[in-house]
N, C-alpha and C positions, 0 to 999 in steps of 0.2 A: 521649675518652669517646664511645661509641656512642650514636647518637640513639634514642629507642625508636621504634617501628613499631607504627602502628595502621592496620590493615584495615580501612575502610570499605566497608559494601555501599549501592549509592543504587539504593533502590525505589520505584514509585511505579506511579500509573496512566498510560496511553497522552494525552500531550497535556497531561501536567502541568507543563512546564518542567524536568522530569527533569533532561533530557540538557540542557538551557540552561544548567542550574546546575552542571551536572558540569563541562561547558567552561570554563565560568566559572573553575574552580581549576583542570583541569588545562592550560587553553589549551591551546600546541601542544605540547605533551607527551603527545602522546594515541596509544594505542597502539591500533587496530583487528583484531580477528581475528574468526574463528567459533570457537564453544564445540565442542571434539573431536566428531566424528564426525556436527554438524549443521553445517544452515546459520543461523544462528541468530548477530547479531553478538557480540562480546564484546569490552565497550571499556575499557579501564584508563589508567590514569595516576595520578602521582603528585606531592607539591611538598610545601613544608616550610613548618612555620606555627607558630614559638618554638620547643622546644625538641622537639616533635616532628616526625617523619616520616611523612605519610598517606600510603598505597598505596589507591587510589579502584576501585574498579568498578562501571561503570553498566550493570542489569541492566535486561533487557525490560521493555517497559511491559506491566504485567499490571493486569487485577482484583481478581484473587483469587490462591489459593497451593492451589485446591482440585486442580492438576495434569489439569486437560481439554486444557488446549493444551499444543507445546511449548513454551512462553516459561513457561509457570509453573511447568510440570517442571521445566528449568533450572533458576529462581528458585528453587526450594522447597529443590531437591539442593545448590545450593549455599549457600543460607541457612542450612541444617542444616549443613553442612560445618565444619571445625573454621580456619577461613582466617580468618573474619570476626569481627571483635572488637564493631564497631559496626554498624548497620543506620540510615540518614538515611532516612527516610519521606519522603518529597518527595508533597505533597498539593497541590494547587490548591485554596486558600483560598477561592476565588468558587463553587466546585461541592466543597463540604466534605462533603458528606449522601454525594455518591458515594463522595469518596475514603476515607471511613472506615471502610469495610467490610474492606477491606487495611493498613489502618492495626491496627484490631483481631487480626486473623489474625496480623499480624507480630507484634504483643505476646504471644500466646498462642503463639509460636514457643520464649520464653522468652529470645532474644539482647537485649541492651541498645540499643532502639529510640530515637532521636531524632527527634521530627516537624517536616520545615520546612514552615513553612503559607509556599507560596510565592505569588507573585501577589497582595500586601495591598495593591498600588497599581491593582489590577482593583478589589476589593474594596472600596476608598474611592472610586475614581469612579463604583461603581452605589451608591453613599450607604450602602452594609451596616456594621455594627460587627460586631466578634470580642471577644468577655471572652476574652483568649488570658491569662486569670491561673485562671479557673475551667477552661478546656480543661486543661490539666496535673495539675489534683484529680481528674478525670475520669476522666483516661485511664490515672495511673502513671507519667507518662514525660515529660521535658522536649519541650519548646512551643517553638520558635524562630520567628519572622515574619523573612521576607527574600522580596526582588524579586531573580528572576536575571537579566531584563534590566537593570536599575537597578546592578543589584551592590553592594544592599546588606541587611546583616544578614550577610554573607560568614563574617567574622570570628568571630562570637558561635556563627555558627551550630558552628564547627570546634570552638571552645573549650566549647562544649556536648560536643562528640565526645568531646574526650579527659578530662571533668572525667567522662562519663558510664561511661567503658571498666573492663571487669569489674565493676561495682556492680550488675549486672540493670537491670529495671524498679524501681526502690527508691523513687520518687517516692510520699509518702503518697496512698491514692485515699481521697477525699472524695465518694460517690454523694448523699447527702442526698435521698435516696429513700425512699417509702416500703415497699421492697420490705426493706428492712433491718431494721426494727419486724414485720414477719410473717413472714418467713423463719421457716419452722421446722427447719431444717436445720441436722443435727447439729454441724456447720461456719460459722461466719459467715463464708464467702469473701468477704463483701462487701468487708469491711478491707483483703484478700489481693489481689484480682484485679479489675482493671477489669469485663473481662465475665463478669459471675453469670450462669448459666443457673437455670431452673424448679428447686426440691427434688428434681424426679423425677428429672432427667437429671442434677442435682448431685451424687443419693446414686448413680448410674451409675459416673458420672466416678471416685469416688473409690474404688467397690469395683475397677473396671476399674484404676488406678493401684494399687491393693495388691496386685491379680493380677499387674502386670506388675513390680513393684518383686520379687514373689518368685520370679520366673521369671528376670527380667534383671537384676540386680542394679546394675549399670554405666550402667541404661538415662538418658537426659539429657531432663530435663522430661516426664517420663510423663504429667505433667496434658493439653499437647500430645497425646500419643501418645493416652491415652484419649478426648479428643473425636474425633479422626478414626478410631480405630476405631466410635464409636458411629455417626460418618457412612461405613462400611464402606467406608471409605479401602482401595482393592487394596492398595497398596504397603504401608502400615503394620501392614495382615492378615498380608501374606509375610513380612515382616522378624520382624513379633514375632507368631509364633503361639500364641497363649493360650485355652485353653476361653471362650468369649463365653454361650454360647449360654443360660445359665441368667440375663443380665444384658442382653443387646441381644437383644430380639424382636422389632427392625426399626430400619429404615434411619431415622436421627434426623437425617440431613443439615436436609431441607426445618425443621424446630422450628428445627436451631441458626440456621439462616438466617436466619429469621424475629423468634427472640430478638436476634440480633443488629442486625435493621434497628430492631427496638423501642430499643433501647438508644441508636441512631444520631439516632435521631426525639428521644430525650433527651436526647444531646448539645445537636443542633442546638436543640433548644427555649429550652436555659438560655444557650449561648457566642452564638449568631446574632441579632442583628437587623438590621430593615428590609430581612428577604427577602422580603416577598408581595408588595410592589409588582413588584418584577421580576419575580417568579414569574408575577404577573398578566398582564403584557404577553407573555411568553411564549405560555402559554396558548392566548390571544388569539391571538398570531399561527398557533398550530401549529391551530386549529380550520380552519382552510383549506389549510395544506400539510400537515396528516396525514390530511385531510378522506379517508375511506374511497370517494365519489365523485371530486373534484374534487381530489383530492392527485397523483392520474397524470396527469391532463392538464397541472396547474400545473407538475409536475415537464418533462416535454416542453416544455411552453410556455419553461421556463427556460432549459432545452438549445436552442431554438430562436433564444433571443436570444443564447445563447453564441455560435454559429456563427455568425448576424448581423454580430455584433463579428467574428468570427474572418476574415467574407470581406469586409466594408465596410471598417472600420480598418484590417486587415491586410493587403487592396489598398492603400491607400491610402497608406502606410508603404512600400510594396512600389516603388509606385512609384519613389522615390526611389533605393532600396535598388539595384532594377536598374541605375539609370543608374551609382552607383558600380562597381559585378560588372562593367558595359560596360567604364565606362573602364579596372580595373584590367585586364582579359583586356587589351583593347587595347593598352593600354601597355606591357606582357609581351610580347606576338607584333612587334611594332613595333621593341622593345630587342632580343629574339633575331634577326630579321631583319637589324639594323642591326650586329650581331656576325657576323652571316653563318656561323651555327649550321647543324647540319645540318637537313633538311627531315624528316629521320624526326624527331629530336628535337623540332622547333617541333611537328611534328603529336601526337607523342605530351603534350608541354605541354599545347598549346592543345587538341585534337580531344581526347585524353585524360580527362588530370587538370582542366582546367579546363574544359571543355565539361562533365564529370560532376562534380567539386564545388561547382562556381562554379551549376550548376544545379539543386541542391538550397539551396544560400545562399539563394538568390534567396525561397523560400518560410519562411524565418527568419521574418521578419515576423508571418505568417498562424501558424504555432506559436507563437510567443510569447504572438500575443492570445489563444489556446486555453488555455497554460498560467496565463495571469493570470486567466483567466473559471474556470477548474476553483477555482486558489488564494484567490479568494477567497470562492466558494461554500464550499471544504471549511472556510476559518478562521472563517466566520461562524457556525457549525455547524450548517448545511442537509444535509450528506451525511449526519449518523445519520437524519434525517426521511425520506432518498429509499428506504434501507434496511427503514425502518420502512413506509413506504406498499406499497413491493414485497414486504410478508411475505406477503401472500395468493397473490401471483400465485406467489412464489417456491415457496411451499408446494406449491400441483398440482404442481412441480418434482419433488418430493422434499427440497427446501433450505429452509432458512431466512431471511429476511431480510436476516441476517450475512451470506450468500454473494456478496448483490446490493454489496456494499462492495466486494471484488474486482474485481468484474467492470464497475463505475463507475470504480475507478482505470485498467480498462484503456481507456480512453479517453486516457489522459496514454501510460503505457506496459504491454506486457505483462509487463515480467520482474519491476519490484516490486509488481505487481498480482496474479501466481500467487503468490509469495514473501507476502502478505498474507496467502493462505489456510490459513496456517499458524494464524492467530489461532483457525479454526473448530475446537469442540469433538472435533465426532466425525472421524472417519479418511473415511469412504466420501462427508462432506459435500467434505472439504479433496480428493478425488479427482474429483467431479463437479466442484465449481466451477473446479479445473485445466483441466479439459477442456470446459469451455463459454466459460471467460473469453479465449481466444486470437481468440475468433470480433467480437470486440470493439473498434472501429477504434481503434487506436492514432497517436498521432501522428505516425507513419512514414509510415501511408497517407494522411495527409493532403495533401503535396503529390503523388499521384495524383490525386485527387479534384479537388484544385486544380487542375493541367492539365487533364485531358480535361475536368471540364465546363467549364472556360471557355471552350476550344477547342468542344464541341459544342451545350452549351445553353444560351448567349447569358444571357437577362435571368432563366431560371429555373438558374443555375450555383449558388448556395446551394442550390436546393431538390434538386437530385441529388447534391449531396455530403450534404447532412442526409437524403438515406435512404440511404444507405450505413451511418450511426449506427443509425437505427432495424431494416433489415434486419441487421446484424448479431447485436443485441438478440432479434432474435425469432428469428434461428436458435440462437442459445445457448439460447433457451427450447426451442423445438422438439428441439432435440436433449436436452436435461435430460430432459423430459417422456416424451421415448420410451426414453428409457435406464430413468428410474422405472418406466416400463409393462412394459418387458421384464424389466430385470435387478433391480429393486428393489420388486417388488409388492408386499409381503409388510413391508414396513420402514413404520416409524410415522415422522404427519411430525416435524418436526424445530421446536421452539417457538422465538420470537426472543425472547430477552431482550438489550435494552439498551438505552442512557444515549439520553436524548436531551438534550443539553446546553443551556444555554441561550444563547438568541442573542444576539451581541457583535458588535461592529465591529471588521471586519477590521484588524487588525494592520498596519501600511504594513510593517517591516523583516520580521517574516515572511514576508511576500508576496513579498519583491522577492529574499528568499532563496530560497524554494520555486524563484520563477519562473528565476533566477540558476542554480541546481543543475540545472533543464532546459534549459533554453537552453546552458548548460554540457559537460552531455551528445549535445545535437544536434548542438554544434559538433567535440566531441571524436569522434563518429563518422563528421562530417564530413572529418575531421583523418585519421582513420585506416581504418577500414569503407569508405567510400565512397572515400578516397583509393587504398588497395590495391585495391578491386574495379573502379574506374574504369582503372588500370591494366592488369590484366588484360585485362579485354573490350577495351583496345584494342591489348594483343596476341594473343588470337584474333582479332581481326578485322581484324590486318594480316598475320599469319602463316598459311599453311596445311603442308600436307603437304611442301610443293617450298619451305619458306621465305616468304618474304618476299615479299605478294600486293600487285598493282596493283587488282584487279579484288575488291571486298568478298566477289563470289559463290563464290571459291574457297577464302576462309578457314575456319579450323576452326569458328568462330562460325555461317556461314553452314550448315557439314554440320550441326552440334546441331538447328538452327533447324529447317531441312529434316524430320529425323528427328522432330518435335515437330507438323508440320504437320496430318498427318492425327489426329492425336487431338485441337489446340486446334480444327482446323475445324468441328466442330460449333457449337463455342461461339463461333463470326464470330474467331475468333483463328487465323486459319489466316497468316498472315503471318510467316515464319522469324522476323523482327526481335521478335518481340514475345515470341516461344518463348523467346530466347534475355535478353531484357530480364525476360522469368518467374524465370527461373532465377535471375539473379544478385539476384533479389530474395529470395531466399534467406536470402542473407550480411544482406540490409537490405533493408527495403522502399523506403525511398528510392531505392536502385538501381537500380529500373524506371527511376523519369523521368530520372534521367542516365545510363541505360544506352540510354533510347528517342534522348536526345539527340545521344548519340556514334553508335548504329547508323545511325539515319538523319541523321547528319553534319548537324543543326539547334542551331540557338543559340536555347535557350527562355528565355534570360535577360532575354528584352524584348516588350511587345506584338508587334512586328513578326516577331519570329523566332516568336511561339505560332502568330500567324496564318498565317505561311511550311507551318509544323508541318502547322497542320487542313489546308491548301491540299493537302500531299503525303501525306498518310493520305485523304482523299476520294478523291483521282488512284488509290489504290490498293485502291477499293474498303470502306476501313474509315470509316463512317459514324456515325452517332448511337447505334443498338443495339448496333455492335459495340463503342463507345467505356462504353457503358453495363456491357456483360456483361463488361470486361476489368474497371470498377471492383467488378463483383461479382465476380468469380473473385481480383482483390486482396486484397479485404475479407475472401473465407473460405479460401484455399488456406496452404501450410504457413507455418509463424511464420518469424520469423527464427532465425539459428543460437545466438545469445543464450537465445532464447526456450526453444530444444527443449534446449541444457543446462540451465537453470534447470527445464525439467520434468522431466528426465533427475534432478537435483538432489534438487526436493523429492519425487516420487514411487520415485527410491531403483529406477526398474523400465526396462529397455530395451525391453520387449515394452508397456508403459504408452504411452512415449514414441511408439515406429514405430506402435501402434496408433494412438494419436489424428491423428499423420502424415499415415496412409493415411485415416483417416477423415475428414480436413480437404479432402483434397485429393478426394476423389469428392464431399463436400457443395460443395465450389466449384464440377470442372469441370458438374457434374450443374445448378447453379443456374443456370454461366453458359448452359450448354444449353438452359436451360428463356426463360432470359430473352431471348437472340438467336431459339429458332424460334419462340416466342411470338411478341415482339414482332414479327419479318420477318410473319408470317401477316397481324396486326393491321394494319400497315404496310402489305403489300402488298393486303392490305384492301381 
């Protein structure tokens, strides 16, 4: 006998446990792709629970299904789709007021919605109760409670799925309102439909559904169809074009919105207690980190002790870390010696591969403390606040607040940092904030930063890598602001709406995932990025024209470098090695400092060999300002090659991509310019 097949779609908000609980059932049976023709993931899996068969997919975390982003295009296209039998609403039980506005939308979609209030064990340790017996009178629709870290409610929740397949919404609603007793509308929807709207827009709804029921006959939940035309939905305008115009005399979005948060404010009144005390503390705290003065500085102030952490601790760590990198090099060069290997071999080993990735290792450490300081600001929920504080400044932008979320991840890294600004509403936001967020130190250039200032600026080495963070910050701004001045005069600003969640303590198994999936990734492009481009450069710079060079000056590395001179010498980068350590940072920003490390034949895997390092960069003229204006020419010149396909990606343009390119790269050598003849003037002072 065949087993039956039920399609599950799992939706939910961003940060709900969604995708915890989807893992949860499909484990490692999980199939990753992108939805045709975006970048946009699409994750499936399936598994067997009695006698049927679920086929699962976890869709984008969205708000809404009003289609401003792609993730809720997707969502809405395929929610509509004829695939999906069932829809699991995955809600975060502890911030219910938010998730229910998508909750709502998915029922008036008309598919057979199951709601899992997930997180009820957040929810019992900030002392709150749920009547999860009156939430399902409410709403239509079965109520399930389950924890997906806990993994439980698993089961109930499935067998709510398939007891609920093909019956609708059928759950009796129970309003108990007194909107029921005055209703004068022709219609008592109240019995019919979780969300009643006004008589006004009810007796809408329903001429607009008799329009479309004789126009389209075939059509599927018209009741749907007619509110989003009243909120002049484009897409549901094209599909079904029907005379409006004697029925909608304007755009009803902003009312249904509005009636719906009313309806939410009711929910939450009767199912919720003992939320104000939490509310209260919250409150409390944001009156000082959303504080309209004092919310930028604290914001800085925070960033400042991150980096703290990042150079105290993650020295400190470091230390140890190196003497391991020693001994293994060591004991490698010492075993191919004692095999009596060839010398090109041991050199291409050691001088190589391990001189370049054993010298990016070494700054493991100092990223880790970066990526634990970001992880656990973002799970606290301090980044919607940073967002929110930057809406004003972001605005002289042309951007919204939403943008400044982007361009904070790019601090961790750029490629799912631009890939984030997918979330922003409009197209020309989601294009500006591409082309501002690269300018944004990413964790690559951190071990730059790390070298030359500890090599040049002794006991103030925190304090020139932390304005490398903030000069970045304000060339993204500066350049947003003159792109608005130029190319966008004319464009209204862009309003921020969103959540600011409330504050939690950080998660430990969260964290140590986030931090785990980076450090993951550092290592793996240490593995490979840095392994293949450390190889290279050490054969350009063993090889020239005649083969095989004794003398470094005649290798092809050295002609690149040469040919690069007189344009980096304005900017005190006139030295081949550094032209040529430019370039391969291309492939990785990382690859400067184990490309500096192989060029100039130096082991920076240990205080002794950093200080060998400064000794032979002074010997050759490269001092403090020049050491200064490379980390600013770092911080703004072109991304990595990761970066420029992912903008190549989400911009869909090649003259997008080579433009920002070219534009990155004169705002770099132009800065480093400004800051070597500045500074030399000041200096020679």
């Amino acid at each position: 006998m065949n087993e039956q097949v039920i399609n599950v779609a799992f939706a939910g908000n961003p940060n709900c446990g969604k995708t915890t609980l989807f893992n949860a059932y499909t484990g490692a049976r999980l199939k990753v792709a992108n939805w045709p023709g975006v970048t946009v993931e699409k994750k499936e899996g399936a598994f067997k629970f009695h006698e049927y068969q679920y086929k699962l997919v976890d869709l984008p975390g969205i708000y809404s299904l009003t289609c401003y982003s792609t993730e809720e295009i997707l969502s809405r296209q395929y929610l509509l789709g004829d695939e999906v039998d069932v829809v699991v609403d995955v809600a975060d039980a502890s911030n219910l007021e938010r998730n229910l506005y998508l909750t709502l939308q998915l029922i008036e979609l008309g598919k057979p919605v199951v709601l899992a209030l997930n997180m009820m064990d957040i929810v019992e340790e900030r002392g709150m109760e749920l009547d999860i017996h009156r939430l399902p009178e409410m709403l239509g629709i079965p109520v399930v409670p389950v924890s997906a870290r806990k993994r439980t409610g698993l089961e109930v929740l499935m067998h709510a799925v398939a007891h609920h397949q093909g019956k609708g919404n059928s759950v009796p609603v129970e309003h108990h309102h007194d909107l029921v007793c005055q209703s004068v509308h022709r219609h008592n929807h109240h019995k019919e439909f979780a969300m009643v709207y006004s008589d006004d827009i009810e007796d809408k709804i329903d001429d607009l559904e008799e329009r479309l029921l004789t126009e389209f006959p075939n059509i599927v939940n018209p009741r749907w169809h007619a509110i989003k035309i009243l909120e002049k939905d484009p897409e549901v305008m094209k599909n079904y074009p029907i005379r409006t115009e004697d029925i909608v005399d304007k755009n009803y979005e902003h009312e249904i919105i509005n009636q719906k948060y009313d309806f939410i404010e009711e929910v939450i009144d009767e199912v919720l207690m003992n939320k104000a005390q939490k509310e209260a503390w919250t409150e409390k705290v944001d009156q000082w980190m959303t504080h309209p003065v004092w919310g930028m500085p604290i914001f800085f102030g925070i960033m400042a002790i991150v980096f703290l952490l990042t150079f105290v601790v993650g020295d400190w760590i470091a230390g140890g870390f190196e003497i391991f990198i020693a001994g293994v090099a060591n004991g490698i060069q010492y075993g191919m010696e004692l095999l009596h290997l060839s010398p090109t071999l041991i050199s291409l080993v050691c001088d190589g591969i391990i001189a370049g990735v054993g010298g990016i290792l070494t700054f493991l450490p100092n990223i880790f403390m970066l990526f634990l300081a970001l992880a656990f600001l973002e799970d606290s929920g301090y980044m919607s606040r940073v967002a929110y504080v930057m809406d004003g400044l972001m605005g002289k932008m042309g951007l919204s607040g939403r943008a400044f979320i982007p361009m904070l991840l790019g601090f961790g890294c750029t490629v799912p940092a631009i890939m984030s600004a997918r979330t922003l509403e409009d197209t020309r936001d989601r294009l500006r904030t591409i082309m501002v967020t690269p300018f944004m130190s990413c964790s690559a250039r951190l071990p730059i930063y790390v070298l030359f200032s500890k090599m040049f600026f002794g006991k103030f080495a925190m304090a020139a890598a932390f304005s490398m963070y903030v000069i970045g910050l304000i060339m993204a701004i500066l350049v947003a602001l003159i792109y608005s001045k130029i190319v966008c005069r004319n464009e209204e600003k862009n309003c921020l709406l969103i959540e600011l969640p409330e504050y939690k303590s950080p998660n430990a198994r969260t964290i140590i995932i986030y931090v785990w999936e980076k450090v993951k990734d550092y290592l793996t492009k240490a593995g490979t990025t840095i392994f293949v481009g450390s190889v290279l450069l050490w054969l350009i710079m063993n090889f020239g024209a005649a083969g095989m060079v004794s003398d470094i000056s005649d290798s092809f590395a050295a002609s690149i470098g040469h040919f690069l001179v007189p344009v980096l010498a304005p900017a005190g980068l006139g030295l081949w090695q550094i032209g040529v350590a430019l370039i391969s940072g291309i492939a990785a920003k990382e690859l400067v400092v184990s490309s500096c490390s192989v060029l100039f034949a130096m082991n920076i895997n240990s205080d002794i060999g950093i200080e060998n390092f400064h000794y032979v960069l002074e010997n050759m003229g490269f001092g403090t300002i020049n050491a200064y204006a490379l980390m600013v020419f770092c911080l703004l010149y072109i991304p990595c090659m990761a970066t420029i396909a992912t903008i190549r990606k989400e911009t869909n343009s090649w003259r997008w991509t080579i433009g920002m390119i070219l534009m990155q790269l004169l705002v770099a050598w132009g800065m480093a310019v400004m800051v070597f003849q500045v500074g030399s003037v000041l200096i020679g002072g």
